[in-house]
N, C-alpha and C positions, 0 to 999 in steps of 0.2 A: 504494500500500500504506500502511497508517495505522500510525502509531508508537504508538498505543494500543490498551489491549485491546480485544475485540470487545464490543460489551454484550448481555448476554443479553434475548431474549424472554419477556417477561412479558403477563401481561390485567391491563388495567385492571381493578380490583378495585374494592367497593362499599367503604362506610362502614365504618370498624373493620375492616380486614379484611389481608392479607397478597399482595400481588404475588406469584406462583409462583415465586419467585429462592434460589436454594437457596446456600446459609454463602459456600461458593464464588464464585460469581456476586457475592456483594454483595461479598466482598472486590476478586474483581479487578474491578470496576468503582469501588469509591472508593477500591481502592491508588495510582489517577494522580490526581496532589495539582491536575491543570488539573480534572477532575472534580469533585474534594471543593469546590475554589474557584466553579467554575459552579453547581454543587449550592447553595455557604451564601449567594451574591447572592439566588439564586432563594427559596430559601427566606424571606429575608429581607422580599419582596416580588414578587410578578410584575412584568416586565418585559420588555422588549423585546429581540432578538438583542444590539443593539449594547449599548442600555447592561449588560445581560449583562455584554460584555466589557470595557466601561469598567472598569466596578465590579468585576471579576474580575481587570483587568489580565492578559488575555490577548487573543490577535490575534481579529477574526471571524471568519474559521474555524474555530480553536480551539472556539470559546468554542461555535459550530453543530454543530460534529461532537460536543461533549461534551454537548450537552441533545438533540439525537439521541439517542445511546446511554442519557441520565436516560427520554426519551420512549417510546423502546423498549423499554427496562425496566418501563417504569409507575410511574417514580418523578416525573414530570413532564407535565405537561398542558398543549396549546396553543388559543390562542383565535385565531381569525385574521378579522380585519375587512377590509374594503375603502374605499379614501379615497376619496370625491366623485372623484379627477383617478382613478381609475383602478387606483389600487396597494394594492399589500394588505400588512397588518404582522399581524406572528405576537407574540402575547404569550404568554410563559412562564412556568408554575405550577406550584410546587412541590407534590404534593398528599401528599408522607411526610409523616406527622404523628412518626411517631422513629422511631429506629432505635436497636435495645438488643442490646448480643454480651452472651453469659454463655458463660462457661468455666467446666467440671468436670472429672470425671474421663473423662465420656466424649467429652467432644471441646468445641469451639468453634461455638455457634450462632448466627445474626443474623436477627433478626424486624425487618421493616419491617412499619410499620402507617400505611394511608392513609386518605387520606376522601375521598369520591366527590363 
């Protein structure tokens, strides 16, 4: 059983465009601060699981079950090559270009916008 929240199902979305993740969904997926931390390495540059979790200072696991959940949402993209000896490495990309909440009187909203 995972001590973090489930992450919601998204499609991958074109250019300028909004992942289906409704106010909700975005909260409880960057309310776990190991996510927000996965999420800003990522963003900073693609990279690979581990150093992921270098640079995030969280464990390998961690750091795989938290860009799962960015991946499954559509907030995150992977590239997966294979080495000459046989073994293959997944590289991770951020593809939110931002994320903006506005509060009013009628509630609290959160627009993610990606690029394909």
């Amino acid at each position: 059983m995972s001590a973090h929240p489930k992450a919601p199902q998204a499609k991958q979305q074109t250019d300028q465009t909004e992942p289906d993740l409704t106010t909700e969904e975005i909260f409880e997926l960057f309310g776990d601060v190991y996510t927000r931390r996965v999420f800003e390495v990522v963003a900073e540059q693609p990279r690979s699981g581990r150093s992921v979790a270098e640079a995030a200072d969280v464990s390998r696991p961690t750091a795989y079950r938290r860009l799962n959940d960015l991946r499954d949402a559509g907030l995150v993209r992977t590239e997966t090559s294979i080495c000459e000896d046989g073994h293959h490495r997944e590289r991770f990309e951020a593809v939110a270009t931002s994320l903006s909440m506005s509060l009013d009187e009628s509630g609290i909203e959160a627009v993610v916008t990606v690029t394909d």
